[in-house]
Structures are given as C-alpha cells and as structure tokens.
Residue frames relative to the residue before (quaternion, step in Angstrom):
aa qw qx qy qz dx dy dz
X 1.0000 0.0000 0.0000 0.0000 0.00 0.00 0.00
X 0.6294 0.5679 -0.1885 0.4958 3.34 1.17 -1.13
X 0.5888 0.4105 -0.2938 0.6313 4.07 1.29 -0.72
X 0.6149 0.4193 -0.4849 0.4593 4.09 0.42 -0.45
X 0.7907 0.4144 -0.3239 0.3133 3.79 0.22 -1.31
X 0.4671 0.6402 -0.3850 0.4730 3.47 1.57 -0.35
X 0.6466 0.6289 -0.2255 0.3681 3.37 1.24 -1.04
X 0.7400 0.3958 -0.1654 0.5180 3.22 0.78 -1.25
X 0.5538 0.6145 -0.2956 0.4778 3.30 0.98 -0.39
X 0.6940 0.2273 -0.2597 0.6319 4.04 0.82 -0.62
X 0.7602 0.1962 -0.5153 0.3436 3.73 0.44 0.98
X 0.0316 0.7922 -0.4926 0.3589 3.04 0.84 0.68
X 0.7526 0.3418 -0.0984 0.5542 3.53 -0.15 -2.21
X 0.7681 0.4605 -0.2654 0.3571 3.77 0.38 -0.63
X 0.6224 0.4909 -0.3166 0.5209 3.32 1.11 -0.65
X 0.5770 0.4496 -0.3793 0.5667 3.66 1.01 -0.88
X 0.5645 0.5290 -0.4469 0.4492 4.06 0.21 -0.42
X 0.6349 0.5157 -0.3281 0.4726 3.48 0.57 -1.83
X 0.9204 0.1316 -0.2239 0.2922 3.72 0.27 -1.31
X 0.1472 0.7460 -0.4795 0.4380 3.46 1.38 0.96
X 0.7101 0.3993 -0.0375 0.5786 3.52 0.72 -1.73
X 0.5978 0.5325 -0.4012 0.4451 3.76 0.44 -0.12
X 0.2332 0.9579 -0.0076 0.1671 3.15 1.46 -1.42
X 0.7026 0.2364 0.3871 0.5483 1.98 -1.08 -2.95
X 0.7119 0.4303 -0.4101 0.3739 3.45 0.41 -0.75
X 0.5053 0.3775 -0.2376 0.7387 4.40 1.19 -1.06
X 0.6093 0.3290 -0.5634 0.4507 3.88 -0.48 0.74
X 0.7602 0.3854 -0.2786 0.4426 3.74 0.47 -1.15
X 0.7883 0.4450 -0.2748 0.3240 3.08 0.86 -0.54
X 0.2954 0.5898 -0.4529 0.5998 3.10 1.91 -0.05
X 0.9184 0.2951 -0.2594 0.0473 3.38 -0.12 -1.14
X 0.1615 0.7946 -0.2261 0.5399 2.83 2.52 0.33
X 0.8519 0.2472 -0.1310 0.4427 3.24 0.23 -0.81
X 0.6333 0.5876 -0.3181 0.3905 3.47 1.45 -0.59
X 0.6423 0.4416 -0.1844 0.5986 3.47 1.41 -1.33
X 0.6251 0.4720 -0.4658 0.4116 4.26 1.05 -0.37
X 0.8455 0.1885 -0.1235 0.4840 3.49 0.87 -1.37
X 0.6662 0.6312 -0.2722 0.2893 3.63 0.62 -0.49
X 0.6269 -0.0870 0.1955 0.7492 3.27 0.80 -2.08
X 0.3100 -0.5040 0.7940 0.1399 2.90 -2.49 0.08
X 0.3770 -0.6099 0.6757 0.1712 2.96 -1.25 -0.29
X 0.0488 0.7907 -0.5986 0.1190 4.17 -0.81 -0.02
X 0.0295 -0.7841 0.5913 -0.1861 3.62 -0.91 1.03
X 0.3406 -0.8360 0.4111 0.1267 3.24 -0.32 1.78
X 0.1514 -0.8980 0.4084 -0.0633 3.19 -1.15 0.77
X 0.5552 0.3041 -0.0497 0.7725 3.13 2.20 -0.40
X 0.4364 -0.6443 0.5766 0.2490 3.40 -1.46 1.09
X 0.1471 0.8306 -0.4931 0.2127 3.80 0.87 0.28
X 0.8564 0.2019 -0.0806 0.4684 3.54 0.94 -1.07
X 0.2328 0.8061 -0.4707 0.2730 3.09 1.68 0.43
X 0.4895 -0.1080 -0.8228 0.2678 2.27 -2.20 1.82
X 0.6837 0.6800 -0.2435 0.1046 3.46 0.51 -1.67
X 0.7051 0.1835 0.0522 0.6829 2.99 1.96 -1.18
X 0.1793 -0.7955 0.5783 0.0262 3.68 -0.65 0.66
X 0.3794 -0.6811 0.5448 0.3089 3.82 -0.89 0.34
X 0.8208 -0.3523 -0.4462 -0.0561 1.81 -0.90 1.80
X 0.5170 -0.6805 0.4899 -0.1722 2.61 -0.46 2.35
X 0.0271 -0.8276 0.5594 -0.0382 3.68 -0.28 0.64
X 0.2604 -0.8923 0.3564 -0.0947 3.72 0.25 2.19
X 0.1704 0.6456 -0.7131 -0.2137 3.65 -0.34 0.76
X 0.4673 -0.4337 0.7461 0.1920 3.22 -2.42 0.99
X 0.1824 -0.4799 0.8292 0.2210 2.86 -2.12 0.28
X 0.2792 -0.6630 0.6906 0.0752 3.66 -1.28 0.86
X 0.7390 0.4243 -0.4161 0.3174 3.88 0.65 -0.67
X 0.3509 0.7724 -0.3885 0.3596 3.32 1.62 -0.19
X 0.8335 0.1059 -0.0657 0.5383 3.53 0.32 -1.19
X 0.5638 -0.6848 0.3209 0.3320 3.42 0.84 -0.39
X 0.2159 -0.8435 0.4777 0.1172 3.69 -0.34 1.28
X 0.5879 -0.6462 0.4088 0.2641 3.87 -1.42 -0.46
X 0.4710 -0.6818 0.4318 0.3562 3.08 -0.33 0.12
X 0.5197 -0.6035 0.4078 0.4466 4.01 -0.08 1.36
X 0.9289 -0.0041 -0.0027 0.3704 3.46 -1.21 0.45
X 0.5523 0.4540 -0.4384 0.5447 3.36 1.08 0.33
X 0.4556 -0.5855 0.5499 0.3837 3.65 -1.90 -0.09
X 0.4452 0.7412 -0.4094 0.2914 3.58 1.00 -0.02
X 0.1796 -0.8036 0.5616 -0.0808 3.64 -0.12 1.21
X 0.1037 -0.8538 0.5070 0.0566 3.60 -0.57 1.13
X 0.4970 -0.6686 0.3659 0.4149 3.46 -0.23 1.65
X 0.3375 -0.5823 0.6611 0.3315 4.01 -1.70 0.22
X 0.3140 -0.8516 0.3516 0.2294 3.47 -1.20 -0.20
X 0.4721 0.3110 -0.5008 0.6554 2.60 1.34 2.39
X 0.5027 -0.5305 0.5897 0.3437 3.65 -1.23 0.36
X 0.3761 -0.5038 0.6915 0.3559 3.69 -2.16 -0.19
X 0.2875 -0.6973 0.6561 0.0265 2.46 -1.59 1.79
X 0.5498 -0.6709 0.4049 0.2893 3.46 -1.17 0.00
X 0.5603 0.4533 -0.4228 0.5493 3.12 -0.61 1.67
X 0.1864 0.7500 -0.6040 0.1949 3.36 1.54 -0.42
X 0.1696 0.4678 -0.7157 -0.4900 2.46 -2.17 -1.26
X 0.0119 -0.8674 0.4958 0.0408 3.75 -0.79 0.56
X 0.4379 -0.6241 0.5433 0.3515 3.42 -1.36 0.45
X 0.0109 0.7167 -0.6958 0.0464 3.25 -1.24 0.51
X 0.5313 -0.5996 0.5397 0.2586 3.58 -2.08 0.48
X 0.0370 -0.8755 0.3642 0.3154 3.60 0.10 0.36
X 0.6830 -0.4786 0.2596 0.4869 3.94 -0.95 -0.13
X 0.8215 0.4399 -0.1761 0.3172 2.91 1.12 -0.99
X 0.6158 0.4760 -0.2260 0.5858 3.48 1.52 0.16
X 0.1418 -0.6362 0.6922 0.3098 3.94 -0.65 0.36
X 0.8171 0.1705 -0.0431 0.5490 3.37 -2.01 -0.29
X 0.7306 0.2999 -0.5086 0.3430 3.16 -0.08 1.42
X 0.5806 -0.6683 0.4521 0.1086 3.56 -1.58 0.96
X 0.1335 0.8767 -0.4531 -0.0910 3.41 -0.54 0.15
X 0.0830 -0.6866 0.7024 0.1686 4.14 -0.29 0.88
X 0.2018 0.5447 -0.8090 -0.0899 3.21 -1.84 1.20
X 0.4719 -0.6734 0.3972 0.4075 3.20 -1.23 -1.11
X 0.6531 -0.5784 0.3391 0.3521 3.50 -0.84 1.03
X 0.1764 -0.7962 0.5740 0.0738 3.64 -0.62 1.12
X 0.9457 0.0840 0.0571 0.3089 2.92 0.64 -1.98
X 0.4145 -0.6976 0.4972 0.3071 3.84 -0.09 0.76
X 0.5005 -0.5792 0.5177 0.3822 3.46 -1.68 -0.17
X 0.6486 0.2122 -0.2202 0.6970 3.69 -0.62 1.32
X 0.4003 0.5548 -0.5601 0.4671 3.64 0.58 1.51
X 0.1485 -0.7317 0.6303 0.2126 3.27 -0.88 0.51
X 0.1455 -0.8464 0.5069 0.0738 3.76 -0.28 0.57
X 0.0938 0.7589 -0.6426 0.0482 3.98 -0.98 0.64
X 0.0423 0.7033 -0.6893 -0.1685 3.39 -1.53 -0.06
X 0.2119 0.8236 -0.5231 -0.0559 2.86 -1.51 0.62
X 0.6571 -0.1700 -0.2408 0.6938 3.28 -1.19 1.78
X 0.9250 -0.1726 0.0864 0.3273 3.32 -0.83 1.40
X 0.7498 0.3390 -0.3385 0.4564 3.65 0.79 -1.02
X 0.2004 -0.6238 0.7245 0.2143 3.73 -1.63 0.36
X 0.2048 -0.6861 0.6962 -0.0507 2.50 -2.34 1.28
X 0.3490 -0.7741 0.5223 -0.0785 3.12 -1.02 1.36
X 0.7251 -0.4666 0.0063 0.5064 3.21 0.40 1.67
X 0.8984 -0.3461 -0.0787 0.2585 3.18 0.85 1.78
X 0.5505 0.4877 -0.2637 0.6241 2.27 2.56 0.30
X 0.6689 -0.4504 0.4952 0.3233 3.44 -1.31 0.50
X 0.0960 0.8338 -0.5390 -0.0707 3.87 -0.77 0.76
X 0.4833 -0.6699 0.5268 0.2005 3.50 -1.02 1.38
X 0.0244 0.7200 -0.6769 0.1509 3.06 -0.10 1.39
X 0.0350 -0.7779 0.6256 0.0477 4.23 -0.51 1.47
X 0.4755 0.6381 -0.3925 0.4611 3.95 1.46 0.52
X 0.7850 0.4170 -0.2171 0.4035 3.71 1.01 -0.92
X 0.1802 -0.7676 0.6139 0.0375 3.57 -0.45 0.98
X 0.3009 -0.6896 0.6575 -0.0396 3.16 -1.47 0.44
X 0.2216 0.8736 -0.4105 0.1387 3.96 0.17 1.47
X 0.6790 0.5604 -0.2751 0.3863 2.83 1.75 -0.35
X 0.4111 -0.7660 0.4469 0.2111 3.81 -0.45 1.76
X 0.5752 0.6638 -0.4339 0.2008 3.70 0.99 -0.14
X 0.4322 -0.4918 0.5428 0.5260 4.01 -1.10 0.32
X 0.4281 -0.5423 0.6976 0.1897 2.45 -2.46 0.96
X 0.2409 -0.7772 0.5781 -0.0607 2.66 -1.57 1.48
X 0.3504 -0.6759 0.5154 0.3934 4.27 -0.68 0.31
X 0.1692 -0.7844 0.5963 0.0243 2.89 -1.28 1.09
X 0.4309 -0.7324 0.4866 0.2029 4.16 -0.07 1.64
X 0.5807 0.3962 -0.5248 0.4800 3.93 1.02 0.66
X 0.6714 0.3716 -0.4192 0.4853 3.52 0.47 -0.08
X 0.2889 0.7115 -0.5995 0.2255 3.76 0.35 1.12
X 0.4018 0.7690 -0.4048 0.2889 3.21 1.38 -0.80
X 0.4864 0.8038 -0.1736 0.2954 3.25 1.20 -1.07
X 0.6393 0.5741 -0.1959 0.4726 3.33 0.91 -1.62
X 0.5103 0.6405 -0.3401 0.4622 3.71 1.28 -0.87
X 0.8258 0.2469 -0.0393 0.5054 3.65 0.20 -1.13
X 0.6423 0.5456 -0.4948 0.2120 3.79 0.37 0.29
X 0.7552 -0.3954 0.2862 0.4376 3.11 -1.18 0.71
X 0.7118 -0.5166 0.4415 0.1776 2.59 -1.88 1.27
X 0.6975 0.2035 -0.1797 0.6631 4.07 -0.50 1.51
X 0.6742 0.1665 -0.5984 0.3996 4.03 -0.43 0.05
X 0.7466 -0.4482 0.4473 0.2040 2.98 -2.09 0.58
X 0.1261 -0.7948 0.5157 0.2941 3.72 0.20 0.82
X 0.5281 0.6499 -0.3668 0.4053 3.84 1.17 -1.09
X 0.7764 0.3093 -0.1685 0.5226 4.04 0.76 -0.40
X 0.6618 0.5536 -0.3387 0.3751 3.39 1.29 0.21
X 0.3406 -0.8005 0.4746 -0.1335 2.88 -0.77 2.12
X 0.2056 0.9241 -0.3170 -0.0567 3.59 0.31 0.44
X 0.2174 -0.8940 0.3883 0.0523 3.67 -0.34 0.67
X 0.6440 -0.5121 0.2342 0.5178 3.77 -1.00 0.71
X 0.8878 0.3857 -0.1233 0.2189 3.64 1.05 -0.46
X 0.5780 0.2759 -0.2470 0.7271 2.75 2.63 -0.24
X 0.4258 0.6647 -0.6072 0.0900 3.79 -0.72 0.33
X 0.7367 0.3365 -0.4873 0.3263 3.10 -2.20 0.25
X 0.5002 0.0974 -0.6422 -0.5726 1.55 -2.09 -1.36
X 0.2067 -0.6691 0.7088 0.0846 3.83 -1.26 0.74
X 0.4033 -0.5935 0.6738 0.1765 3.39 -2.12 0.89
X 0.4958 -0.5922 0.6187 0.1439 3.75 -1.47 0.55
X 0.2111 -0.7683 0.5933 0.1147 3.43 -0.06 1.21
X 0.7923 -0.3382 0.4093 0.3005 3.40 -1.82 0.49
X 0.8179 0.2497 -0.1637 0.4918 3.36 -0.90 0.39
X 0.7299 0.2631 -0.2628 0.5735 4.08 1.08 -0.41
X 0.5617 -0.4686 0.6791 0.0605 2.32 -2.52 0.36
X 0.0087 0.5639 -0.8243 -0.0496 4.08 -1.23 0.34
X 0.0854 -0.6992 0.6858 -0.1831 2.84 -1.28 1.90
X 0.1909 -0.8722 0.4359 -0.1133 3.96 -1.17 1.57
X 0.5168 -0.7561 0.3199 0.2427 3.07 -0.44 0.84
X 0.0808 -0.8230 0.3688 0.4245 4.02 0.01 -0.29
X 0.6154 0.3841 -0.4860 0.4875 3.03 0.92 0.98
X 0.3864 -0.8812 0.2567 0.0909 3.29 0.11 1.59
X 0.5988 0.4047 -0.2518 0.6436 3.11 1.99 -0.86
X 0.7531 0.3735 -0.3072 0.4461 4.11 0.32 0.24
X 0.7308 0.5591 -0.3468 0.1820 3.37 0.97 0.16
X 0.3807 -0.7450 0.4885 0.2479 3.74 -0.36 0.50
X 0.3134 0.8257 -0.4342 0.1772 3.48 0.78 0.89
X 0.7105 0.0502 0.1695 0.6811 3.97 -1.54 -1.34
X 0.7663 0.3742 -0.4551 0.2562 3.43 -0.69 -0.83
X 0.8002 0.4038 -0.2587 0.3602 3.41 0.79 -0.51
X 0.6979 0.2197 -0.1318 0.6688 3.89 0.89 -1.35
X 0.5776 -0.7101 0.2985 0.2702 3.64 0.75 0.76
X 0.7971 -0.4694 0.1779 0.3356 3.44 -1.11 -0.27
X 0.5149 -0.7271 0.4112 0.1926 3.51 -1.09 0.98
X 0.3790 -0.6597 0.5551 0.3361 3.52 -1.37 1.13
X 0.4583 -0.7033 0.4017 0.3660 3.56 -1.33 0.55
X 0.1962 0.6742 -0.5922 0.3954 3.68 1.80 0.89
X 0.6525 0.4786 -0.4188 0.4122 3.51 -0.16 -1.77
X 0.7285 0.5206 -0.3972 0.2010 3.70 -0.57 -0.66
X 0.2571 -0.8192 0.5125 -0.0090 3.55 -0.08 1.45
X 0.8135 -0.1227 0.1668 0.5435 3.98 0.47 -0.45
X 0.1170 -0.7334 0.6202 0.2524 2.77 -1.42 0.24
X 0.5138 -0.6861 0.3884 0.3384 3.83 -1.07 1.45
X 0.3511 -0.7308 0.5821 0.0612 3.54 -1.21 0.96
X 0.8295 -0.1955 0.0993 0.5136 3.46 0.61 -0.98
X 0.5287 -0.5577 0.5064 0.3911 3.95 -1.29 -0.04
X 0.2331 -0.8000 0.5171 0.1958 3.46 -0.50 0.76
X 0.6849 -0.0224 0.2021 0.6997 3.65 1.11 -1.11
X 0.0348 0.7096 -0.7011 0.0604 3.43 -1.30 0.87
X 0.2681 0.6781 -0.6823 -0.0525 3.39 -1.12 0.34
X 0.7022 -0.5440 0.2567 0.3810 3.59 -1.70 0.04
X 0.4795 -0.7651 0.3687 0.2207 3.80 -0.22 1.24
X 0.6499 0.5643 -0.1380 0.4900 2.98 1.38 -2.09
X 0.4864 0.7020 -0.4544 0.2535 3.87 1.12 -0.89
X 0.5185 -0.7136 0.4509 0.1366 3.83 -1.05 0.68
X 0.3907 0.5634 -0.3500 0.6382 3.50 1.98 -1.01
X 0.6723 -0.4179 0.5983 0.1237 2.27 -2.13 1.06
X 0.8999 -0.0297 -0.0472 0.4325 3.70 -1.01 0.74
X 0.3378 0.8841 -0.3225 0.0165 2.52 0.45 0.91
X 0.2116 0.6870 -0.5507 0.4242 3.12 1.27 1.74
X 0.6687 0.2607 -0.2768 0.6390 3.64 1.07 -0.14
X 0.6731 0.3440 -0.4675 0.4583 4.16 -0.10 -0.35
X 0.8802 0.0787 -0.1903 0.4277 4.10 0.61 -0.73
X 0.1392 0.8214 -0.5425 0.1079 3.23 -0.20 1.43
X 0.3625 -0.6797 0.5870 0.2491 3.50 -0.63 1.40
X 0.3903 -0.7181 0.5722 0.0679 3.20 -0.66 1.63
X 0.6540 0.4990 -0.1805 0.5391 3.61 0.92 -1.72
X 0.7555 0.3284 -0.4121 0.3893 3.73 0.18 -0.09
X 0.4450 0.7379 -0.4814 0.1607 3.86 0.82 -0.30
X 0.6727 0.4895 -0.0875 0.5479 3.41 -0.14 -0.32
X 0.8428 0.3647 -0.2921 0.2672 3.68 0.05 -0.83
X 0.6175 -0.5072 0.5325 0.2792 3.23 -1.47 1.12
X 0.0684 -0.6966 0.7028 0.1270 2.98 -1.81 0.98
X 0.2000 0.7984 -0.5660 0.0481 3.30 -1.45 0.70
C-alpha cells in the first residue's frame, strides 16, 4: 500500500509538467493562428493618414475579412468579403521588404483615376472625399518616379509629353488584379502615385478599430502613460 502511494505521488510532479507544456503548447498555437488568419495588430508611425490616423495610433486589423496566407507558403486563404473602396488597409508593399503599409483603397479594377490641382476624379466625376486633407504649403513639383504612369493612361493621351505631379496626374485605368492605394494626407504621402500600383495579394487586413493611442512625438517621459488620447480608444476607422 505504502509502494502504490509512493507511486502516485512521483507522478503527480510529472503529469502537472506534462500539462503545464500542453498548455503553453494550445496557447501558441492558438496564437499562431489568431494573429496569421484572424487579427494583426499595426501601429502608426507616419502622418501619412493624418486626420484619420495619428502617430501613434495603435490598429487592430481583421485579416479574415480579406483573406491572409499561409506563413511561408504561397497558399492564400480566400476572406469572406472582397476590398471595398474607402477601405483603409494594411498591406506588404512591392517596393519595400519587411515593411507594412496602412493606406486607403482608392482604386478598383476598371477605374479610371485623375487628379487635378489637388481634386480627384473617379471615372470623371469629382469625389467627396471628407477624410483627405491637404497641409502641405509647398509648390507642386513633377516627380520622374511617377512615370510608371504613362503605362496605364487612357487610351489617346500622349505618354511621350506626360508629366505628372503629386497634384496633377492621369487620367489612368486600374488593371485587373490591382489596387491604387492613397494617402489622407495628400500632401505627405508616399503612396500609388509614386511606387505605383498595388497587387490585391499584398493586402493583409483591413483596420477595424483604434485600440490605444497616445502622443508618440510627446517630449514627457513615458509617454504611453503621461499622453494617452483618451477620446480615440475604441474608435472605428473608416
């Protein structure tokens, strides 16, 4: 009797070990799969989306929304809705490894896109964009990366004479398979208009709400705890 309780007693400590490690082991793998296919997470850093976004802003994505990949594989699991215009989403872009980007979805495939002096048009109409601001006092100027351009413009303009700038260009059409993605701060953003136009692979999530914001730029000490934007927790962007 005395050799059995001796028994049970030295597995005790081991079984608790065994399910210690089970655990930890269904936590990671829960969380693997939540942050690969479900959410993301995302944390502003650039005034690019100013008003809408602020540095730092602290984004949860939804990923099942548009659909995500499978880590190291090419296998791409459909979402179970499409990007609409007006998003705003994170994406991988072409022109950057190991790097993130949140704009917002402008153009569809079969868009005809233009700007001019500042205003965009959407297959020839004027669009009431109340998200896009305009702060920067400098002259617009042409910039010889946004030639890419000449590729996609409407059928008849002269690509050889076509000069485009952060504030007049196109009009150009959105080919199949891409995206034209915008900054809402139109005069600060490094976006489509420049490294051109986005496959609708790249597109990791689309951002749902602010989880926590406080002032990045803020001089005080800690300021994750001395400057929290109280008023922005919680709120939906769109």
């Amino acid at each position: 009797m005395a050799k059995k309780k001796k028994k049970e007693e030295e597995k005790k400590p081991v079984n608790a070990t065994w399910e210690w490690i089970k655990s930890i082991a269904i936590a990671l793998v829960l969380f693997f799969f939540i942050r690969s296919f479900l959410i993301h997470t995302f944390v502003i850093i650039s005034g690019s989306m100013e008003n809408t976004l602020l540095v730092g802003d602290l984004l949860m994505v939804n990923r099942a929304a548009v659909g995500s990949t499978v880590p190291g594989t090419d296998i791409r699991i459909p979402g179970y809705t499409s990007p609409k215009r007006g998003d705003v989403l994170v994406f991988d872009p072409h022109h950057e490894e190991d790097m993130k980007l949140v704009k917002r979805l402008i153009g569809l495939p079969g868009d005809t896109l233009e700007m001019r002096d500042k205003q965009l048009f959407l297959n020839g109409d004027a669009m009431d964009e109340p998200y896009a601001i305009h702060i920067d006092g400098s002259p617009d100027t042409n910039d010889p990366i946004m030639r890419w351009q000449r590729d996609y413009l409407v059928g008849g303009a002269n690509g050889g004479n076509y000069r485009p700038t952060r504030d007049d260009w196109g009009p150009i059409v959105v080919p199949e398979g891409y995206y034209f993605m915008l900054g809402d701060n139109r005069d600060a953003s490094y976006d489509s208009r420049y490294w051109g136009l986005l496959e609708q692979w790249r597109v990791e999530g689309r951002v749902v709400f602010i989880y926590f914001s406080y002032n990045k730029d803020s001089m005080r000490p800690f300021p994750f705890l001395r400057e929290i934007r109280w008023g922005r927790i919680g709120n939906g962007v769109d």
